[in-house]
N, C-alpha and C positions, 0 to 999 in steps of 0.2 A: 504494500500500500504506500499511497504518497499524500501526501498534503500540501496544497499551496495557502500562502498568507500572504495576501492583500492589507499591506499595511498605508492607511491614511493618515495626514496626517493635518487638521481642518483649525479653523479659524476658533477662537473660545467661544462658546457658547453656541456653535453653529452643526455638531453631532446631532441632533435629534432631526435638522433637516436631512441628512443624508440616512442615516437608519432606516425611516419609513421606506424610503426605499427597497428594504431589503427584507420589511416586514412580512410581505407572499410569495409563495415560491413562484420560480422563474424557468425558463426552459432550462437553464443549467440543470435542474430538478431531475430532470426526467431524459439526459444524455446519457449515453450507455458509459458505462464504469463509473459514474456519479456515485457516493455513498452515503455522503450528511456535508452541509453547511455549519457552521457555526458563526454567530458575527459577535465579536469583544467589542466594549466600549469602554478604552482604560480609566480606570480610576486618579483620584488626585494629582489631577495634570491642571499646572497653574498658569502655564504660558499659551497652549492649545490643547483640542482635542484631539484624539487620538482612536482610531475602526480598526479592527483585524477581524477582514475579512475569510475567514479560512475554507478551505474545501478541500474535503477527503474522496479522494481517488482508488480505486484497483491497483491501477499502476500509471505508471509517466504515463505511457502512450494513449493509452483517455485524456487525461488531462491533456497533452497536447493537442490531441482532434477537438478537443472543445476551445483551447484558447486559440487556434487554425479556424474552425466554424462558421458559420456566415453565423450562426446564432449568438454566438459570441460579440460577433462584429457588431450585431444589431443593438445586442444587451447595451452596449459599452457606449456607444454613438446616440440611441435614447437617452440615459443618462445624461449624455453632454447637453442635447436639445433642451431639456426638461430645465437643467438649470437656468439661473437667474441670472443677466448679463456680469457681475462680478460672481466667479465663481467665491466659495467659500475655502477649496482645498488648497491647501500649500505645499504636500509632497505626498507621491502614492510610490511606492516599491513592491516589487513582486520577488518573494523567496520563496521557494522550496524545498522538501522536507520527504526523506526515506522515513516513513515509521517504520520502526526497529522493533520496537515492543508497547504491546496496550495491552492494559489488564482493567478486564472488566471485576465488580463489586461482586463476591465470592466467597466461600469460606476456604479456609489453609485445610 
């Protein structure tokens, strides 16, 4: 499995616009080797906000055919449209991630 993280990183006080966005699921949902989204909104950040976007994968090559994707392209390019003449983000970075090990809640 792999994971990508979509880190943003947004104007103070201007995170709760960009979240809704992410509040229903989206074609990404329902692309083959999709597994779970998860989106962070970091805590006690006094300069800006802060989104981690994350998405869990099967493997790389899903995740590639969807950041490749026309649906990809469309997600992303929406987004831009939607926004308000000054955007609100100051920087987005894309890192990815081999899970190695996850351990679900179990007894020993």
């Amino acid at each position: 499995m792999m994971k990508a993280v979509n880190t943003i990183r947004l104007q103070k006080g201007k995170a709760d616009e960009i979240l809704i966005r992410f509040e229903k699921p989206k074609a990404v949902h329902t692309f083959e080797g999709f597994v779970f989204m998860e989106v962070l909104k970091k805590e006690n950040s006094l300069d800006y906000d802060e989104l981690k976007i994350c998405t869990t994968w099967e493997d790389q090559s899903f995740f590639e055919k969807w950041l490749n994707s026309r649906e990809s392209t469309k997600s992303h390019s929406q987004s831009k449209e939607k926004s308000s003449v000054e955007s609100p983000i100051i920087s987005s970075s894309l890192t990815t991630f081999e899970v190695v090990y996850q351990h679900q809640p179990g007894s020993l």
